[in-house]
C-alpha positions in Angstrom: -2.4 -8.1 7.0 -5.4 -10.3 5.6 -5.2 -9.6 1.8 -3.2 -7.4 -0.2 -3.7 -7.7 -3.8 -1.5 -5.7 -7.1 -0.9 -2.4 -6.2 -3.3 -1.0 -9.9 -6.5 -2.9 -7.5 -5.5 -2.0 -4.1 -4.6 1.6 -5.2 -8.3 2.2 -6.1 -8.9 1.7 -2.4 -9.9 5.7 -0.9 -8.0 4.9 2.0 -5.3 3.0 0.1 -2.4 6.2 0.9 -3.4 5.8 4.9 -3.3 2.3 5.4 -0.2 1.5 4.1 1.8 4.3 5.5 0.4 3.4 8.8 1.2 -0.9 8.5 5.0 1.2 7.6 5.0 2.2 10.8 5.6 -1.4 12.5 9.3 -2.6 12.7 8.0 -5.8 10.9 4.7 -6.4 9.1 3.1 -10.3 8.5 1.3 -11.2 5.7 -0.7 -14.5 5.3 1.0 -15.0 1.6 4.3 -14.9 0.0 2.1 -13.4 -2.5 0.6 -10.9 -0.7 4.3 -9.7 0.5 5.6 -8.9 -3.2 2.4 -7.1 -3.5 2.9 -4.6 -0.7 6.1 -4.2 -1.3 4.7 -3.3 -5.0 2.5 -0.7 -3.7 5.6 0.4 -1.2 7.4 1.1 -4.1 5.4 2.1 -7.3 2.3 3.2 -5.3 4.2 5.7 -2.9 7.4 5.8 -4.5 9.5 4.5 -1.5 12.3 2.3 -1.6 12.2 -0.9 -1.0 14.9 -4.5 -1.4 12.2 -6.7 -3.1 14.5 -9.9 -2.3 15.2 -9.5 1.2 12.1 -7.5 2.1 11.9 -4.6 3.3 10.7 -1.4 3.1 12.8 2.0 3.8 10.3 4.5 6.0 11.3 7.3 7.8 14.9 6.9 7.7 14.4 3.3 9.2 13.9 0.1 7.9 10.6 -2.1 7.6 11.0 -6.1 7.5 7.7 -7.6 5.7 7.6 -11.2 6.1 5.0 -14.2 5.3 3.6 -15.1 8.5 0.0 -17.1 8.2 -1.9 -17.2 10.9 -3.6 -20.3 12.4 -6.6 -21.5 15.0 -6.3 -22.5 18.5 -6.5 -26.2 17.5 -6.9 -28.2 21.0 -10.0 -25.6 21.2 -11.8 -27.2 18.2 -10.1 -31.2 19.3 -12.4 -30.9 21.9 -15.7 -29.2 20.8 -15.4 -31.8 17.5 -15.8 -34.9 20.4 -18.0 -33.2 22.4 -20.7 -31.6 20.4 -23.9 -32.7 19.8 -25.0 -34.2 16.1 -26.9 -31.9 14.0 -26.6 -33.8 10.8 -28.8 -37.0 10.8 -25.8 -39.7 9.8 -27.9 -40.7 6.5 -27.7 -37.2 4.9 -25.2 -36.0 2.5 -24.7 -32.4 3.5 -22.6 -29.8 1.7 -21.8 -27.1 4.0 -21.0 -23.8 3.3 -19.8 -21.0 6.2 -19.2 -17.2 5.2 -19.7 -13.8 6.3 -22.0 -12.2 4.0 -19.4 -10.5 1.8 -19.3 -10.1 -1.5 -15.3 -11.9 -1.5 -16.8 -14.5 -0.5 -17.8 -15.8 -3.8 -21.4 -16.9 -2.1 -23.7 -16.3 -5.7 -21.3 -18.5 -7.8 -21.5 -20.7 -4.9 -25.1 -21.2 -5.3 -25.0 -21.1 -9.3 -21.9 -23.7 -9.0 -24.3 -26.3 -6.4 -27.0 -25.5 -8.8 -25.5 -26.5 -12.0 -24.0 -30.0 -10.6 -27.7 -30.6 -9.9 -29.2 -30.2 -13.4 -26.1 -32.3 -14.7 -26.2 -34.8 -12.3 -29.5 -35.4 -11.5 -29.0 -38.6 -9.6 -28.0 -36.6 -6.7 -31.6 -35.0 -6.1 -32.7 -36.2 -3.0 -29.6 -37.8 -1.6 -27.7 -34.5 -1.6 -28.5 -30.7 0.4 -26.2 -28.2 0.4 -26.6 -26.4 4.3 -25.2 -22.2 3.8 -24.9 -20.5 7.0 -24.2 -16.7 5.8 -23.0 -14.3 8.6 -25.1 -10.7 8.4 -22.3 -8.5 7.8 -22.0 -4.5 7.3 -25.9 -4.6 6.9 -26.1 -0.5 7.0 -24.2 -0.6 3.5 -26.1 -0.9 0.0 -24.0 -3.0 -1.5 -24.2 -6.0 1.1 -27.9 -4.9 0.9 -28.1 -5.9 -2.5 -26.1 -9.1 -1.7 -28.4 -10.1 0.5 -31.3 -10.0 -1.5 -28.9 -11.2 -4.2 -28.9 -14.4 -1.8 -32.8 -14.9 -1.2 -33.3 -14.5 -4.8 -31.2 -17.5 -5.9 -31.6 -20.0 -2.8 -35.3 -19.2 -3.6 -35.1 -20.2 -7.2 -32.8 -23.0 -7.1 -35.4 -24.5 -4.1 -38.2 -24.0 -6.6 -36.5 -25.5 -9.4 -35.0 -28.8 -7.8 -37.5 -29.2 -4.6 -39.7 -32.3 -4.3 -42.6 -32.9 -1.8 -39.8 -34.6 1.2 -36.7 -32.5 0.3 -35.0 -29.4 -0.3 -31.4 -28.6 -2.3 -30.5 -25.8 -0.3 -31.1 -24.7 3.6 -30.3 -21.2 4.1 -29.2 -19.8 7.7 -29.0 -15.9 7.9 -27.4 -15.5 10.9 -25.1 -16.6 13.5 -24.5 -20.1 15.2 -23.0 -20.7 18.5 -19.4 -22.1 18.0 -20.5 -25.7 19.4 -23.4 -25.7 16.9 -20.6 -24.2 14.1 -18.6 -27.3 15.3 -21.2 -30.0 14.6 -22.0 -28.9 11.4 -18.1 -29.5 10.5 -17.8 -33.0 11.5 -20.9 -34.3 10.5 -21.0 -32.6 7.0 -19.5 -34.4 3.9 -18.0 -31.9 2.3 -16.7 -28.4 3.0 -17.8 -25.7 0.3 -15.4 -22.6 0.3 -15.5 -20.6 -2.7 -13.7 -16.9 -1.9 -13.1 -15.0 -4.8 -10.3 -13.3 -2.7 -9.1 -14.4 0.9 -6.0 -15.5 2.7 -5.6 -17.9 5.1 -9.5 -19.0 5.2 -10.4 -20.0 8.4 -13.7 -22.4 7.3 -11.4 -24.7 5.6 -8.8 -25.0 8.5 -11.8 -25.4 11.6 -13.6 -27.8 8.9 -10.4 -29.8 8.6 -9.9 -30.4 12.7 -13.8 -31.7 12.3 -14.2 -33.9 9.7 -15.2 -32.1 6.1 -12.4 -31.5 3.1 -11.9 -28.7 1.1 -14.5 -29.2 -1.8 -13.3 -27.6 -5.3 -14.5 -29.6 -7.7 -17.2 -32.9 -8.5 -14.7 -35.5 -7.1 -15.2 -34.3 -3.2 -18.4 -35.8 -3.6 -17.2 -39.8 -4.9 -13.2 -39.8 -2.6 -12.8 -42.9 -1.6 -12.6 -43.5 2.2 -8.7 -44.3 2.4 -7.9 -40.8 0.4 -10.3 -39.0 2.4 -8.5 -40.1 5.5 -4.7 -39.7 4.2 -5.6 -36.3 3.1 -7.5 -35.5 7.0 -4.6 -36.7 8.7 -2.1 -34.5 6.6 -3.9 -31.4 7.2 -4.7 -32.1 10.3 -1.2 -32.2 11.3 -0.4 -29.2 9.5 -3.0 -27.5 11.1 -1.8 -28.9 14.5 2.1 -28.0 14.1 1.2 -24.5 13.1 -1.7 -23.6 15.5 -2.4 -20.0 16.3 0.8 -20.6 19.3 3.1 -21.2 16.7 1.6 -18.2 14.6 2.5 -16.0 17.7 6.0 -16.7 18.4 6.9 -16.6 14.4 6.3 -13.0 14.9 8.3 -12.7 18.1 11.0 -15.0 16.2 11.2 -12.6 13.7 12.1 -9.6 15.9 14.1 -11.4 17.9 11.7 -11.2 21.0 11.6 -14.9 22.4 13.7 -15.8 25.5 15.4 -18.9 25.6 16.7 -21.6 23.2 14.2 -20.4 20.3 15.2 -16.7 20.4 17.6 -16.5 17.2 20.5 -14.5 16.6 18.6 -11.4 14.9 21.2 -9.4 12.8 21.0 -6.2 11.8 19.4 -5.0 8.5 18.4 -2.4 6.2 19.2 -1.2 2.7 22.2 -0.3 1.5 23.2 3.3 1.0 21.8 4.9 -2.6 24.0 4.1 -5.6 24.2 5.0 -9.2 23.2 1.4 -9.6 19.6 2.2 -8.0 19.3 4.9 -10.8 20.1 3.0 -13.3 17.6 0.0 -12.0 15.0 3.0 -12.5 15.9 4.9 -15.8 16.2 1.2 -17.5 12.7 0.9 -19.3 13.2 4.5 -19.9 16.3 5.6 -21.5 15.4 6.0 -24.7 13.7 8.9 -23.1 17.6 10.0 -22.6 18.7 10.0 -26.6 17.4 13.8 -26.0 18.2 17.0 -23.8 17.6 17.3 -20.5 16.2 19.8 -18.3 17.0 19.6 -14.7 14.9 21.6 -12.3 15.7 21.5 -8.8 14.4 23.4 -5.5 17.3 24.6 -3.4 16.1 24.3 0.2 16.3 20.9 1.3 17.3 19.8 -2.4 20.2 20.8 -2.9 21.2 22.6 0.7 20.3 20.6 3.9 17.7 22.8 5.3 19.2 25.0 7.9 17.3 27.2 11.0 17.7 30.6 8.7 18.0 30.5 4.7 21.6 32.2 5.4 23.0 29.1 6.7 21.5 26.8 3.8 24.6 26.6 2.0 24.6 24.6 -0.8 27.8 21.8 -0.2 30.9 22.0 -2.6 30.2 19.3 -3.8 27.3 19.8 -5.0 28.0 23.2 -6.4 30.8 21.7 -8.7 28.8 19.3 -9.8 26.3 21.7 -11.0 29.1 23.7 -12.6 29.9 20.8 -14.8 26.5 20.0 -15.6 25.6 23.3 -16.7 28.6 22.9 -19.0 27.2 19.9 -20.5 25.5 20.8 -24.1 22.5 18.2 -23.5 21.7 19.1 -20.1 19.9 22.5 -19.0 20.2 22.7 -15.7 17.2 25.6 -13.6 16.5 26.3 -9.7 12.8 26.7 -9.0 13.3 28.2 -5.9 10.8 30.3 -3.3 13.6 32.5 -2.2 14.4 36.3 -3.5 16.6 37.2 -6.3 18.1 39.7 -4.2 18.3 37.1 -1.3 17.7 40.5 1.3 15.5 40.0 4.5 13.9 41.9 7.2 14.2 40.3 10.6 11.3 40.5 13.4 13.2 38.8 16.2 10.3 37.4 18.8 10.6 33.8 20.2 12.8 32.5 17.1 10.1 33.8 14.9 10.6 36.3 11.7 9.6 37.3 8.5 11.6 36.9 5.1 10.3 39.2 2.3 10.5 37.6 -1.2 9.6 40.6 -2.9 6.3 39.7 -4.5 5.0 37.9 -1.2 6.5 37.2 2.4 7.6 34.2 4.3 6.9 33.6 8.3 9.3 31.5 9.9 8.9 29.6 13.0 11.6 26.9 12.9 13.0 28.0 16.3 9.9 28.7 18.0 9.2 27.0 21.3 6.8 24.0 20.0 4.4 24.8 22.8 3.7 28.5 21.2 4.4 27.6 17.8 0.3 27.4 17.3 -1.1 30.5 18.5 1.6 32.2 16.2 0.8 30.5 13.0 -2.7 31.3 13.6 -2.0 34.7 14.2 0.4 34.7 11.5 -2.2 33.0 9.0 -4.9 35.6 10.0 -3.2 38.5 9.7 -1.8 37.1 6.2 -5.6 36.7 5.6 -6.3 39.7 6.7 -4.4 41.8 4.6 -5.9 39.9 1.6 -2.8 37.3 0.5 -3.2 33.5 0.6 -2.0 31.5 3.2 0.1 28.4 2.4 2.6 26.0 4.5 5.7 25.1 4.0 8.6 24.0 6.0 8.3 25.1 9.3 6.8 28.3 7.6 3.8 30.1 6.5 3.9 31.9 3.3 1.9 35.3 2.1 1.6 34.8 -1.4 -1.0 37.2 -3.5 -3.9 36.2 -4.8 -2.8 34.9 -8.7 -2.6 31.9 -10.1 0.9 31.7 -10.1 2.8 28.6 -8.3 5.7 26.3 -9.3 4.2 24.7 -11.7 3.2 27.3 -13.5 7.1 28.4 -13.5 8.5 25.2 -14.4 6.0 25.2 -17.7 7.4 28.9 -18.4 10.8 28.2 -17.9 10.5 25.1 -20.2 8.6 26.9 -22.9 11.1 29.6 -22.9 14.3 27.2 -23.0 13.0 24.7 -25.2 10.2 26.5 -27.2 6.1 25.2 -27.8 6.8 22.3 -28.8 9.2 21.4 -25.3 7.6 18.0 -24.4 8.4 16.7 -27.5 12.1 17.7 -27.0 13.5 17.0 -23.7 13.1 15.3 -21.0 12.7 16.2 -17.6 13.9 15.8 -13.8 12.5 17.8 -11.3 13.5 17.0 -7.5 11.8 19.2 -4.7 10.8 18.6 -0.9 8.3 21.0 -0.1 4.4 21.2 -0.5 4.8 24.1 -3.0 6.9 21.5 -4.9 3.8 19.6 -5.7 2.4 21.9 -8.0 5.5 21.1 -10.4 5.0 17.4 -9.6 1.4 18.0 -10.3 1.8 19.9 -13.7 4.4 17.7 -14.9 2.6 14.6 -14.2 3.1 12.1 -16.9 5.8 14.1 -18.5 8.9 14.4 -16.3 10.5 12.1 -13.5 9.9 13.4 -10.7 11.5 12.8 -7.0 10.2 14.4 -3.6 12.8 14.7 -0.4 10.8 13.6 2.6 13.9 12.8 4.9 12.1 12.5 8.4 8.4 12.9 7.9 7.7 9.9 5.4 4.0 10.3 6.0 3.6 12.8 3.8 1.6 12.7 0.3 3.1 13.4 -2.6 2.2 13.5 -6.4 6.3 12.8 -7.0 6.8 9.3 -8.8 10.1 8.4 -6.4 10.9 9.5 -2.7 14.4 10.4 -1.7 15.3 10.5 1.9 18.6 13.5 1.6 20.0 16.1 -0.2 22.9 13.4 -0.6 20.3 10.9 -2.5 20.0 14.2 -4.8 23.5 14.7 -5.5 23.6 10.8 -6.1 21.0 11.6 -8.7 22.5 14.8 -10.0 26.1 12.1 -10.2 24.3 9.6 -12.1 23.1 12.3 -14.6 26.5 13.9 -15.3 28.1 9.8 -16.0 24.9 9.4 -18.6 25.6 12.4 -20.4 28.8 12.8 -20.3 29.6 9.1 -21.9 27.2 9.6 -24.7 27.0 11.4 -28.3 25.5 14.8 -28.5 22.2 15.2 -29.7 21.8 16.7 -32.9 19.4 19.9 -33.0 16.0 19.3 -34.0 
């Protein structure tokens, strides 16, 4: 990936949720910069609430394991050996020529370029007429305002910085809009003095490298212009052999390297690796900055489907595990700690069966569920959209869940709206002043809760296989055993502290 930057900038990116669940779905993913590594794995973990090992890495997705590694790219630099001998001069050898290359973007930092050449003119005045400054400015996205407006951002300034400084024989700045043949783009580099590359935000910048296999240097400040010869070649030579040893070849097999792809003598001994299995450590990693949060009751609201029971092909065979049930049992027991199951199914748990193809229908009382776990995926289709339009049909809403369709009525009613009641009834008006709250669910209906508690609970969403899917949770959990992991570290927190006093 080119750039990556903090995951409170990146995240106001529209697309921000789909392009880093689908970089997630390589087995290893190559950023230019260290920097830009500890960023994704930032938005990894705070942005979509996955889990990640910051030191080693990587990225859980899926129920598999992500390596992100810092892998800059480079240029094919034998390519640009031989256009540098054999292209033609462009640049008479008496001028001084400052030359700037860029898309027309506004990263690109190309106005406070301009401004930046302008102001060394009106402070240094003895370079007017021995100094030019050559931009060559790429069109780029020209069906979009915004590079519009940069555009005639551009003409503006190169116009009034020529009328300002211009004499009768010369020019400060000549302005290309457009593009130049790579041999042309060549000669430019070698004959120029200096190399003017200004990005607000970039990565590995590719004008700087092909301007260092030529002849320029990186110019970031008034001394470019006055090096003396024998730095100006100490510093070539080092970059050029930089550039050389880690050409776009070596950039290629870094990435093979790291999967352990390469035949031969270079092909390393890839071992195995991943994250460790959930702890009560993890927790407490999490809950650290937010304990004080703890000194007070807690409610803990759970779904049961997938939460606490592995989901099963029928509801009768989601048991919850015994383990899990007597830790429940003591939690409940617990004075601080209020313990509620938001749950879709019936209080009277009885169903009416419509055996066709693995299909049926569980009635919930108030509305009904259509299964279609064990239906033949190739006529799973034509019987949710049956299902959904006779649901529709009758007048109820029609919402998915797991491998289901529910008819719900028409009310503004959902689990979120339950989880408020059940809090206001518990813990009075005044509840989100007096206890804290964890909710843990894994379906889409759970997102109303994670939705109306926003802000005001810790929240976690089971995804276990499909890790593509958006949630409003804070944290992702990938089992029911992460949950009774959660549920463990819980019962050690309250259990070794004092009982709060009643407010």
């Amino acid at each position: 990936m080119e750039v990556v930057c903090s995951t409170n900038v990146y995240a106001r990116n529209n697309y921000y949720y789909r392009q880093t669940w689908s970089v997630k779905s390589c087995d290893l993913v190559g950023m230019h910069l260290q920097d830009y590594c500890i960023n994704f794995i930032d938005c990894c973990s705070r942005g979509l609430g996955t889990r990640v090992d910051a030191k080693d890495m990587i990225v859980e997705h899926g129920g598999r394991y992500v390596r992100i590694a810092p892998l800059p790219i480079g240029i094919p630099y034998d390519r640009f050996r031989t256009l540098a001998v054999s292209a033609k001069r462009t640049i008479p050898e008496e001028k001084k020529v400052v030359l700037g290359v860029d898309r027309l973007d506004y990263t690109k930092g190309l106005p406070q370029r301009l401004k930046a050449f302008e102001l060394l003119l009106a402070k240094h005045p003895e370079y007017i007429e021995k100094l030019e400054m050559l931009q060559i400015a790429v069109p780029s996205r020209t069906d979009v305002k915004e590079y519009q407006d940069l555009k005639e951002q551009m003409d503006q300034l190169v116009g009034c910085i020529n009328g300002r400084f211009s004499t009768p024989t010369w020019s400060p700045i000549r302005y290309i809009y457009g593009t130049v043949s790579q041999q042309e783009l060549a000669a430019f580099y070698r004959d120029a003095a200096v190399c003017f590359v200004t990005p607000l935000r970039d990565a590995r910048c590719f004008t700087i490298i092909d301007a260092v296999l030529i002849e320029a240097i990186d110019f970031s400040d008034f001394r470019a212009l006055t090096m003396p010869e024998d730095e100006r070649t100490l510093r070539m030579n080092y970059l050029r052999k930089r550039e050389q040893s880690q050409d776009v070849d070596f950039w290629m097999k870094s990435f093979l390297r790291a999967i352990g792809r390469l035949d031969g003598e270079e092909a390393p001994v890839v071992q195995a690796f991943g994250l460790r299995p959930l702890s009560l450590d993890d927790f407490d990693d999490y809950f650290a900055k937010c304990k004080s949060l703890f000194n007070q009751k807690l409610a803990l609201l759970l779904d049961y489907d997938g939460t606490l029971a592995p989901l099963a092909p029928h509801p009768d065979l989601a048991t919850i595990p015994s383990q899990t049930k007597e830790l429940l049992q003591r939690l409940s027991n617990i004075p601080d700690v209020y313990v509620a199951i938001v749950s879709g199914r019936a209080v009277s748990n009885v169903k009416e069966m419509v055996c066709k193809d693995g299909a049926w229908v569980e009635s919930k009382g108030v509305y009904l569920t259509f299964h279609y776990r064990n239906v033949p995926a190739d006529a799973q289709a034509e019987l949710v959209a049956k299902a959904k339009e006779i649901i529709e049909k009758h007048g109820f809403l029609a919402s998915h869940a797991h491998a289901a369709i529910e008819a719900k009525p028409p009310i503004n009613w959902n689990k979120g709206r339950a989880s408020i009641y059940i809090l206001r009834t518990a813990f009075g008006l005044d509840w989100s002043e007096r206890v804290s709250i964890i909710y843990a669910g894994d379906d889409t209906t759970d997102e109303d809760a994670f939705q109306a508690l926003k802000g005001m609970a810790f929240t976690f969403r089971i995804t276990q296989n499909d890790m593509s899917i958006k949630t409003a949770a804070d944290r992702r959990l990938t089992s029911t055993n992460c949950v009774f992991t959660l549920l463990q570290w819980v019962e050690r927190y309250y259990s070794s502290r004092p009982i709060s006093k009643p407010a």
